[in-house]
ROVEX-111059 format. One record per residue: x, y, z of N, C-alpha, C, O in turn; residue in one letter. Coordinates in Angstrom, 3 decimals, decimal comma. Example, Ala and Ser with C-alpha at 12.3 -4.5 7.8 and 13.67 -1.06 7.14 Angstrom:
ROVEX-111059
<rec><n_u>13,190</n_u><n_v>-5,690</n_v><n_w>7,800</n_w><ca_u>12,300</ca_u><ca_v>-4,500</ca_v><ca_w>7,800</ca_w><c_u>13,200</c_u><c_v>-3,300</c_v><c_w>7,800</c_w><o_u>14,236</o_u><o_v>-3,319</o_v><o_w>8,465</o_w><guro>A</guro></rec>
<rec><n_u>12,850</n_u><n_v>-2,250</n_v><n_w>7,080</n_w><ca_u>13,670</ca_u><ca_v>-1,060</ca_v><ca_w>7,140</ca_w><c_u>12,900</c_u><c_v>0,030</c_v><c_w>7,870</c_w><o_u>13,409</o_u><o_v>1,138</o_v><o_w>8,039</o_w><guro>S</guro></rec>
***
This chain:
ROVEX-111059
<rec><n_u>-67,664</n_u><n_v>22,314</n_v><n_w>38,674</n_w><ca_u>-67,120</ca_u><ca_v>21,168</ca_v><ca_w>37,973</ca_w><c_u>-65,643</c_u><c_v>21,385</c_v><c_w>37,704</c_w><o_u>-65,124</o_u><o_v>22,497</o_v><o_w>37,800</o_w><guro>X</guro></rec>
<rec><n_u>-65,053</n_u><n_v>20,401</n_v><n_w>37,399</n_w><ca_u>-63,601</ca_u><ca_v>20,421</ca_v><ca_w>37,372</ca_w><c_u>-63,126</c_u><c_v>19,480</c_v><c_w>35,856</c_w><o_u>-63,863</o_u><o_v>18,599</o_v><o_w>35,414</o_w><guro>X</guro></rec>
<rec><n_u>-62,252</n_u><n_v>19,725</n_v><n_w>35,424</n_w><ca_u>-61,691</ca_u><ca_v>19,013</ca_v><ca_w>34,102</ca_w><c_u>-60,482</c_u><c_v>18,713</c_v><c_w>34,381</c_w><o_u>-59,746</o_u><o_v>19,488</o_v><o_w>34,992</o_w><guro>X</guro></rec>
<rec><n_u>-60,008</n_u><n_v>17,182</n_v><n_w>33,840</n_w><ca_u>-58,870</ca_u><ca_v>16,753</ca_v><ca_w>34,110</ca_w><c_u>-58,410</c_u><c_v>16,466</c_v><c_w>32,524</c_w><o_u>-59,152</o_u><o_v>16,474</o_v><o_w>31,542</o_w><guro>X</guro></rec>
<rec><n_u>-57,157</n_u><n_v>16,244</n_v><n_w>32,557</n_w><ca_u>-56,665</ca_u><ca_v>15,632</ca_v><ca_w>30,538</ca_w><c_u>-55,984</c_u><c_v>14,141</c_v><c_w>31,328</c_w><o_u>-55,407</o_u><o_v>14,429</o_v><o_w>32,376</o_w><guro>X</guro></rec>
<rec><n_u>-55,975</n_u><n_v>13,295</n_v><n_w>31,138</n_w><ca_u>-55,029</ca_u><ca_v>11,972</ca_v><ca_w>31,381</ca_w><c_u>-53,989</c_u><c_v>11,616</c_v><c_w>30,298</c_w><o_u>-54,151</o_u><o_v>10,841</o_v><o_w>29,356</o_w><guro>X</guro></rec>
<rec><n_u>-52,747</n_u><n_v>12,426</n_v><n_w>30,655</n_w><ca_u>-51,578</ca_u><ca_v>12,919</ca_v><ca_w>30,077</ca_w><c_u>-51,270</c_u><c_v>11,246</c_v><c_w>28,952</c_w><o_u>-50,990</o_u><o_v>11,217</o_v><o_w>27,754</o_w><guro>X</guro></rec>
<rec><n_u>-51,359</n_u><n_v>10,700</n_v><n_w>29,394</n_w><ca_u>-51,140</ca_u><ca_v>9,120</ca_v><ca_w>28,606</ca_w><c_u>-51,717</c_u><c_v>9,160</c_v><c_w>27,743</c_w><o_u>-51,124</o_u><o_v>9,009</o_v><o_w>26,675</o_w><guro>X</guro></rec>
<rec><n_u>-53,177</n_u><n_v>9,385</n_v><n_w>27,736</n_w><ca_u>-53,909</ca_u><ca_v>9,209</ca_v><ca_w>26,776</ca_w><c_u>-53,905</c_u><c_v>10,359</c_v><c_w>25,364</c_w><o_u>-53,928</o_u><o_v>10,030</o_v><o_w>24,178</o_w><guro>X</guro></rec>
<rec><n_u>-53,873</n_u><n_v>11,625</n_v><n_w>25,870</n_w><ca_u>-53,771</ca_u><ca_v>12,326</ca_v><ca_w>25,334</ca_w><c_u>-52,773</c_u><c_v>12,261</c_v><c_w>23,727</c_w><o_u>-51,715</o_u><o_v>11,631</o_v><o_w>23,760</o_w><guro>X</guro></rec>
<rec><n_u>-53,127</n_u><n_v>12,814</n_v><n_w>22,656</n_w><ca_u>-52,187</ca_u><ca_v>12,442</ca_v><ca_w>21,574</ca_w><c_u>-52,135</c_u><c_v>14,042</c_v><c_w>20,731</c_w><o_u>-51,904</o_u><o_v>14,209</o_v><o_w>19,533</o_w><guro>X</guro></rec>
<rec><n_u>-52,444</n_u><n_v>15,179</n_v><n_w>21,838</n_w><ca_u>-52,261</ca_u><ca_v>16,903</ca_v><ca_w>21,359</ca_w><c_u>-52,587</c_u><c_v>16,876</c_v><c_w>20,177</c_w><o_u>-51,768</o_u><o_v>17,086</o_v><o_w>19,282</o_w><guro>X</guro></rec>
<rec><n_u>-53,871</n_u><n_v>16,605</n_v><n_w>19,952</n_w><ca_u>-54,580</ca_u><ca_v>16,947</ca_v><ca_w>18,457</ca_w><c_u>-55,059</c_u><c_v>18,262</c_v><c_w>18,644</c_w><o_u>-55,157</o_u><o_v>18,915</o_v><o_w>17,604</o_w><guro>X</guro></rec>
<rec><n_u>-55,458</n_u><n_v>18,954</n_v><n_w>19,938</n_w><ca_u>-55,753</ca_u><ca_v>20,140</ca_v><ca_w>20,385</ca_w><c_u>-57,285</c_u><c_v>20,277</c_v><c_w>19,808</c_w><o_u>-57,685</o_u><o_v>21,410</o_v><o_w>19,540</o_w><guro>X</guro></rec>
<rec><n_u>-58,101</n_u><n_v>19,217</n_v><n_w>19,622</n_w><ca_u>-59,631</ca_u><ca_v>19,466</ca_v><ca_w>19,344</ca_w><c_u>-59,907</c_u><c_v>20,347</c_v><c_w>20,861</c_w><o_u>-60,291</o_u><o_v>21,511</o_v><o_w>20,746</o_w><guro>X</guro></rec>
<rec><n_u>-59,758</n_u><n_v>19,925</n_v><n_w>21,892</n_w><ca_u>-60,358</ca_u><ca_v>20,157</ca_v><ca_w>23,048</ca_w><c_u>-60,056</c_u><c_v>21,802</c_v><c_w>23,225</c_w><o_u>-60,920</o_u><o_v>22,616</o_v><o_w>23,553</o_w><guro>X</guro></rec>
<rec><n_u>-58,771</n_u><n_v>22,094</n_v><n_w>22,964</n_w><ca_u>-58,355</ca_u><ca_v>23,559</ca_v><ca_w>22,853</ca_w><c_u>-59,125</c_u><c_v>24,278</c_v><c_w>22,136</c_w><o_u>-59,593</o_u><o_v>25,361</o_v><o_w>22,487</o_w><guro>X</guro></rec>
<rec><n_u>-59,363</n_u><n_v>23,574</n_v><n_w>20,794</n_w><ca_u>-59,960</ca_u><ca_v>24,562</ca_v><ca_w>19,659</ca_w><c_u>-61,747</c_u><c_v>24,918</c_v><c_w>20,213</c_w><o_u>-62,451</o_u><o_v>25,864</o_v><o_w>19,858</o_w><guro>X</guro></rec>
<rec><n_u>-62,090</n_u><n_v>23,797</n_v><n_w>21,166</n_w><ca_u>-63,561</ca_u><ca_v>23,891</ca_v><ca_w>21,430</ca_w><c_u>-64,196</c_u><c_v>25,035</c_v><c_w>22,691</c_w><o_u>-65,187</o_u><o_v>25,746</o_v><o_w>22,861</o_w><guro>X</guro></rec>
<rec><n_u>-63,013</n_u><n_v>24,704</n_v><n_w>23,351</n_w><ca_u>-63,033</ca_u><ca_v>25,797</ca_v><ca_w>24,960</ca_w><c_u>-61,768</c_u><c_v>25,847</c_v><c_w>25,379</c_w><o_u>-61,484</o_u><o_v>25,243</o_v><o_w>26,414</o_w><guro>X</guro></rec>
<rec><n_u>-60,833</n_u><n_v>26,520</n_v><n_w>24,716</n_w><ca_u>-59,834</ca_u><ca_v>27,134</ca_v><ca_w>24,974</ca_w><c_u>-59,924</c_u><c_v>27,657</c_v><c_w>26,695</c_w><o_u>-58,942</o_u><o_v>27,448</o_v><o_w>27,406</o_w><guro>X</guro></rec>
<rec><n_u>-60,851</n_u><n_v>28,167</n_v><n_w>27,129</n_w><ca_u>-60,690</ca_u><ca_v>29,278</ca_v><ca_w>28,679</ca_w><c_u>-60,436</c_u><c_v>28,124</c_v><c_w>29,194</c_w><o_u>-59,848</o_u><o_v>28,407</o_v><o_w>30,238</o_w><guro>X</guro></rec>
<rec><n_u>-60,537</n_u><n_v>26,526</n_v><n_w>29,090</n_w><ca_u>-60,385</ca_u><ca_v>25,346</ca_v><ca_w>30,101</ca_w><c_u>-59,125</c_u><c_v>24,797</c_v><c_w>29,554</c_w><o_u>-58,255</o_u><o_v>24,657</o_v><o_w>30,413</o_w><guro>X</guro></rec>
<rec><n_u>-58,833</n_u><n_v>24,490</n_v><n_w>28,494</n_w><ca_u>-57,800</ca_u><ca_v>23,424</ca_v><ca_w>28,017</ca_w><c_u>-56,926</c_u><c_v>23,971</c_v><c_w>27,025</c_w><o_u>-57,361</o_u><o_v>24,348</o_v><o_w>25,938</o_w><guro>X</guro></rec>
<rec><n_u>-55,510</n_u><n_v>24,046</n_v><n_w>27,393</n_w><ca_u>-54,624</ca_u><ca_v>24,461</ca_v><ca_w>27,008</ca_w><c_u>-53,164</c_u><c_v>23,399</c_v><c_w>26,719</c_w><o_u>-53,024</o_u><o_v>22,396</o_v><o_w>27,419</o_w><guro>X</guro></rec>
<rec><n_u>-52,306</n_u><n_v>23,693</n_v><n_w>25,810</n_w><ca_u>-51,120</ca_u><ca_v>22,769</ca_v><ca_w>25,735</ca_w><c_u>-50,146</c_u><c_v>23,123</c_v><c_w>26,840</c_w><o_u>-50,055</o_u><o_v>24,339</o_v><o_w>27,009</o_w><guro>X</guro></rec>
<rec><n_u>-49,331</n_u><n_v>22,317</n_v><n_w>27,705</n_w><ca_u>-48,410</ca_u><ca_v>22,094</ca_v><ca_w>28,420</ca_w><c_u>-47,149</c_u><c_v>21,880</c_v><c_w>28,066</c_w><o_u>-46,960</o_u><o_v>21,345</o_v><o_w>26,974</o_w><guro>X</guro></rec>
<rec><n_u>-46,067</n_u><n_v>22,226</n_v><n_w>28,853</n_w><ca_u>-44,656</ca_u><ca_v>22,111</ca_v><ca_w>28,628</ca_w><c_u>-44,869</c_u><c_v>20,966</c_v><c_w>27,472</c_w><o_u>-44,746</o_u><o_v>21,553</o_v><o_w>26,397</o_w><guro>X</guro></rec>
<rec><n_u>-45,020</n_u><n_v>20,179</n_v><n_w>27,345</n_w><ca_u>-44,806</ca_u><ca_v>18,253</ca_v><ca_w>27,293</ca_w><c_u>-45,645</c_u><c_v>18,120</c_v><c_w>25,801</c_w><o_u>-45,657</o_u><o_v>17,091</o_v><o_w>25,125</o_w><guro>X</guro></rec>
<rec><n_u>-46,471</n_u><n_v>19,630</n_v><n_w>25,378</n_w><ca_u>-47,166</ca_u><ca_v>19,749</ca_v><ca_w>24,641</ca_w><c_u>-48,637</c_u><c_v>18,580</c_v><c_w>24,170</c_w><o_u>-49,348</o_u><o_v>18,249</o_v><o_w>23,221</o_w><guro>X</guro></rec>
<rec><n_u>-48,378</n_u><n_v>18,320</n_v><n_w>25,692</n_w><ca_u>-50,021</ca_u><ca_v>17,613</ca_v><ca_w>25,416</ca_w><c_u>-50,947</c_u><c_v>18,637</c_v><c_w>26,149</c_w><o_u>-50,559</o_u><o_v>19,562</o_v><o_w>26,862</o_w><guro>X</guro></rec>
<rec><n_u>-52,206</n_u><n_v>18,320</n_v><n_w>25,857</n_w><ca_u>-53,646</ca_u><ca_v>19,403</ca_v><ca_w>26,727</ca_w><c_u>-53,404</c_u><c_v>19,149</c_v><c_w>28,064</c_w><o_u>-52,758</o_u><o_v>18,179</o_v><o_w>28,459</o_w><guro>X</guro></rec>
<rec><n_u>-53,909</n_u><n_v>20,001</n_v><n_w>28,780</n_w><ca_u>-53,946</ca_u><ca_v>20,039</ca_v><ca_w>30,192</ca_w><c_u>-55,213</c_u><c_v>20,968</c_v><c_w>30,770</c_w><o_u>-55,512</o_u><o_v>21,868</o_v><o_w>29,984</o_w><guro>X</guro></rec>
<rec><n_u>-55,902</n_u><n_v>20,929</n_v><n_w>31,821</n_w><ca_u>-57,040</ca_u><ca_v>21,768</ca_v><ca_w>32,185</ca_w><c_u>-56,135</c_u><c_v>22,615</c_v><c_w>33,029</c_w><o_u>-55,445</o_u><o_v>22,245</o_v><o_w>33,979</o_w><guro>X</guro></rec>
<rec><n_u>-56,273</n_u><n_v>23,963</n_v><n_w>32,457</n_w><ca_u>-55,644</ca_u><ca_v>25,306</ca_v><ca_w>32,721</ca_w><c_u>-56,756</c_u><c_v>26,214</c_v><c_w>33,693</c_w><o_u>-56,315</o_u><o_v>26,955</o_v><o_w>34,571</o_w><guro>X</guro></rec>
<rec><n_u>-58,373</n_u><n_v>26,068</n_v><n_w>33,423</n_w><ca_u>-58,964</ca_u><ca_v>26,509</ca_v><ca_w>33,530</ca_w><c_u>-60,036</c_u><c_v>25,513</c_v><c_w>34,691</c_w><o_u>-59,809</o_u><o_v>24,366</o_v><o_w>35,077</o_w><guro>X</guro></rec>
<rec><n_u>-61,407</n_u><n_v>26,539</n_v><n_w>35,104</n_w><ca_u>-62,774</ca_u><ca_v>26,354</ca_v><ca_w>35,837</ca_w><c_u>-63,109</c_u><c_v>26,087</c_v><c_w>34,712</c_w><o_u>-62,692</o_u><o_v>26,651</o_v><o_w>33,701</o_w><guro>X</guro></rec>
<rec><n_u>-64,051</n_u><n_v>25,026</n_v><n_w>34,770</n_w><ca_u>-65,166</ca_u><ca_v>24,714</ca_v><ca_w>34,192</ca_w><c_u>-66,533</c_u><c_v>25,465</c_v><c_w>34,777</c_w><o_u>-67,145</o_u><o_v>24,865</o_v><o_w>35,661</o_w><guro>X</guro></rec>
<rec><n_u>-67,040</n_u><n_v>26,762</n_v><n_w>34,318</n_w><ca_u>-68,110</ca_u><ca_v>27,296</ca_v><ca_w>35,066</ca_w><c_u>-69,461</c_u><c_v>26,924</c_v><c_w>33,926</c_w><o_u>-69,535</o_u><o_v>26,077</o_v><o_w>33,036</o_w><guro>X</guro></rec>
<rec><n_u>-70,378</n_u><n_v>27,893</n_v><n_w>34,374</n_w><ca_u>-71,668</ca_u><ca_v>28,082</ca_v><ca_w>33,840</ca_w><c_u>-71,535</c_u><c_v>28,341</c_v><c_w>32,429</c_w><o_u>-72,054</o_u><o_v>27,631</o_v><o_w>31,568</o_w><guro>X</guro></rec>
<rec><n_u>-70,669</n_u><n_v>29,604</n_v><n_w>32,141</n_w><ca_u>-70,211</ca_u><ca_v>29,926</ca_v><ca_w>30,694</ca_w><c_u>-69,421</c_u><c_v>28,786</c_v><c_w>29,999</c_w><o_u>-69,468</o_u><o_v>29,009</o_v><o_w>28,789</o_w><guro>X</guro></rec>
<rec><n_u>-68,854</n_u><n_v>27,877</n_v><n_w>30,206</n_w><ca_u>-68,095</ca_u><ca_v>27,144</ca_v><ca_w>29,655</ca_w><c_u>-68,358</c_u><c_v>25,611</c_v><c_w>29,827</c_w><o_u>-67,571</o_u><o_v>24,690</o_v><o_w>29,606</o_w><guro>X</guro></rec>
<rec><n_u>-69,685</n_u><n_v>25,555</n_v><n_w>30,286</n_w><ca_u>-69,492</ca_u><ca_v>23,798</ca_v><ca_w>30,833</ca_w><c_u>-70,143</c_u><c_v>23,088</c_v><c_w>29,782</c_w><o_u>-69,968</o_u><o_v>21,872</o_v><o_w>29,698</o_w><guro>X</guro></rec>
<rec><n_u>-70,834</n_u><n_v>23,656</n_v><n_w>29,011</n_w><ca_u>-71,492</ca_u><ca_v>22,756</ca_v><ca_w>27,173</ca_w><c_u>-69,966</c_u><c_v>22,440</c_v><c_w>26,711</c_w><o_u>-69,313</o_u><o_v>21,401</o_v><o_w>26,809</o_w><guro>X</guro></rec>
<rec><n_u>-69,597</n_u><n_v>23,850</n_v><n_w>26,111</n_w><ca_u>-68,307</ca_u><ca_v>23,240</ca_v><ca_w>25,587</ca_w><c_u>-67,407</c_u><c_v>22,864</c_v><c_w>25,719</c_w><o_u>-66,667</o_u><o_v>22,498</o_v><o_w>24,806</o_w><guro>X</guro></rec>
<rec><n_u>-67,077</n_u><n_v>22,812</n_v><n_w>27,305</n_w><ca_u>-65,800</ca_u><ca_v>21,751</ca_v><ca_w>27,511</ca_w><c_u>-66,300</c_u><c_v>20,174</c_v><c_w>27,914</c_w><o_u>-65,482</o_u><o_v>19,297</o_v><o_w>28,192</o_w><guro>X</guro></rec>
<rec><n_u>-67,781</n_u><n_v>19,949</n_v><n_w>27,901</n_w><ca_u>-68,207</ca_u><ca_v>18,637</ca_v><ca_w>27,854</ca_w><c_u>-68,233</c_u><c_v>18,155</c_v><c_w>26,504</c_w><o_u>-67,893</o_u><o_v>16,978</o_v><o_w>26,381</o_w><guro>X</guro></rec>
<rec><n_u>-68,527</n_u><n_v>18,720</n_v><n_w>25,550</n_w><ca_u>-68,491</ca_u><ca_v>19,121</ca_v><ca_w>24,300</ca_w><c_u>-67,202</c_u><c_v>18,509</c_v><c_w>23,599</c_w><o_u>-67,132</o_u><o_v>17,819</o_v><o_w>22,582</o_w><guro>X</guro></rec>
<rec><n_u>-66,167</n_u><n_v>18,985</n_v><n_w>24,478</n_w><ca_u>-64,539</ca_u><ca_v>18,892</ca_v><ca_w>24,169</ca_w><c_u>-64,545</c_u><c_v>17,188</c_v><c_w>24,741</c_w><o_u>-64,233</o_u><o_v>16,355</o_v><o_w>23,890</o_w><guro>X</guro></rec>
<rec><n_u>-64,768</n_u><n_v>16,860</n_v><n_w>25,648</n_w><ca_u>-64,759</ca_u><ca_v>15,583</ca_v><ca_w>26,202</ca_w><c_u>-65,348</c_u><c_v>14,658</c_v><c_w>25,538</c_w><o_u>-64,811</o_u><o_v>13,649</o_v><o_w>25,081</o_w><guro>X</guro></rec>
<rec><n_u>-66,459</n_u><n_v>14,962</n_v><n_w>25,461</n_w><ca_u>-67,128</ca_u><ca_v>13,798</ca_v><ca_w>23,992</ca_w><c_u>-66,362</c_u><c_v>14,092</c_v><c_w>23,064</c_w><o_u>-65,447</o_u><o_v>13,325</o_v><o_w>23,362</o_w><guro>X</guro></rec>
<rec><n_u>-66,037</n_u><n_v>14,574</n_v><n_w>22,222</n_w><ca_u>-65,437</ca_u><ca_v>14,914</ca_v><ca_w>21,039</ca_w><c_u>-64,150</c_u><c_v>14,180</c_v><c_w>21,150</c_w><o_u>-64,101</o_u><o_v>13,244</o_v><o_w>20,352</o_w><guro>X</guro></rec>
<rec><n_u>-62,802</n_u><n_v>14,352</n_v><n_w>22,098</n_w><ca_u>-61,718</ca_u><ca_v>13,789</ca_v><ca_w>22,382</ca_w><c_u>-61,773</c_u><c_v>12,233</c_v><c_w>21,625</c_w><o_u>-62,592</o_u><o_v>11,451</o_v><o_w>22,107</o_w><guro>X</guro></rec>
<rec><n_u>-61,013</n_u><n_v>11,796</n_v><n_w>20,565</n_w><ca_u>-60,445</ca_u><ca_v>10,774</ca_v><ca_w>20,032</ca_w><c_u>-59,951</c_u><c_v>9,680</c_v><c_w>21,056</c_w><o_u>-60,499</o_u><o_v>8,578</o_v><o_w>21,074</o_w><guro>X</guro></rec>
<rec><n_u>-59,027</n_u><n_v>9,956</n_v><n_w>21,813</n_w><ca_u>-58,720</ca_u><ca_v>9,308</ca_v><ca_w>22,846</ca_w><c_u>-59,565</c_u><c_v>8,977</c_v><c_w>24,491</c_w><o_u>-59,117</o_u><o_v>8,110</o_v><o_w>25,242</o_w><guro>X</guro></rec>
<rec><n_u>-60,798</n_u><n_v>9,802</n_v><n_w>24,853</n_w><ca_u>-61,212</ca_u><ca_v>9,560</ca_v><ca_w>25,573</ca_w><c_u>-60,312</c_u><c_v>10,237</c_v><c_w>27,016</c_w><o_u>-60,360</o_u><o_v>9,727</o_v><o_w>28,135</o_w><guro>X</guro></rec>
<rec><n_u>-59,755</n_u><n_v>11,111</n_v><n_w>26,763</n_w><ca_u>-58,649</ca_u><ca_v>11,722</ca_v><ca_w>27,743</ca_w><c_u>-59,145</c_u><c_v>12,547</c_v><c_w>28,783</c_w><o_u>-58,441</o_u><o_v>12,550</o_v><o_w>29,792</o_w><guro>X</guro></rec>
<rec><n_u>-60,431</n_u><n_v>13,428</n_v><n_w>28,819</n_w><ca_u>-60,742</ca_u><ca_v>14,382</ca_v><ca_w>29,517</ca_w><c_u>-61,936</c_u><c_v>13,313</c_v><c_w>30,100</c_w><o_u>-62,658</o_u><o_v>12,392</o_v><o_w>29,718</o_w><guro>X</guro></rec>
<rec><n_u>-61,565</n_u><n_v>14,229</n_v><n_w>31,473</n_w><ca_u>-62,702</ca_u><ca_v>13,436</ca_v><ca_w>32,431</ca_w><c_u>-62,995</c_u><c_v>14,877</c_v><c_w>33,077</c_w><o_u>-62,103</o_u><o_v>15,581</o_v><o_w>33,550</o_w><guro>X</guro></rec>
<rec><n_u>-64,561</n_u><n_v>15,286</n_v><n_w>33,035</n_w><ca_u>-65,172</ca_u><ca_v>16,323</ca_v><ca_w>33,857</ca_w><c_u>-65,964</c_u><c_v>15,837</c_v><c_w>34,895</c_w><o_u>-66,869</o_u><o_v>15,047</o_v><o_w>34,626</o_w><guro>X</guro></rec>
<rec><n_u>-65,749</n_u><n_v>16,204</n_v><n_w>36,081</n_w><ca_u>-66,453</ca_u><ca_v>15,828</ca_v><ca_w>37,377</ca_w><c_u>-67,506</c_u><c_v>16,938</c_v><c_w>38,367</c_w><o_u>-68,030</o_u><o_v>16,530</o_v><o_w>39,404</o_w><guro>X</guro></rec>
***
């Protein structure tokens, strides 16, 4: 699986960071960005991070 942030939407509240950091990290521009794999170890909580998102910004595929 793969994680995307949709830089527009995004408003760097950093929930998504605080939930699975190994995937989503802040960028130059200081909004989130997927830094990381979404694997076996990490795919609850960065879906987790996606529901959670205020803005609806992360899309996992």
């Amino acid at each position: 699986m793969k994680a995307y942030v949709v830089p527009e939407r995004c408003i760097s509240c950093g929930l998504c960071i605080g939930m699975c950091g190994s995937v989503f990290d802040f960028n130059e521009d200081g909004k989130s960005e997927a830094v990381g794999e979404v694997t076996n170890d990490n795919a609850e909580d960065a879906k987790a991070a996606a529901r959670g998102c205020p803005t609806e910004a992360i899309i996992i595929e």
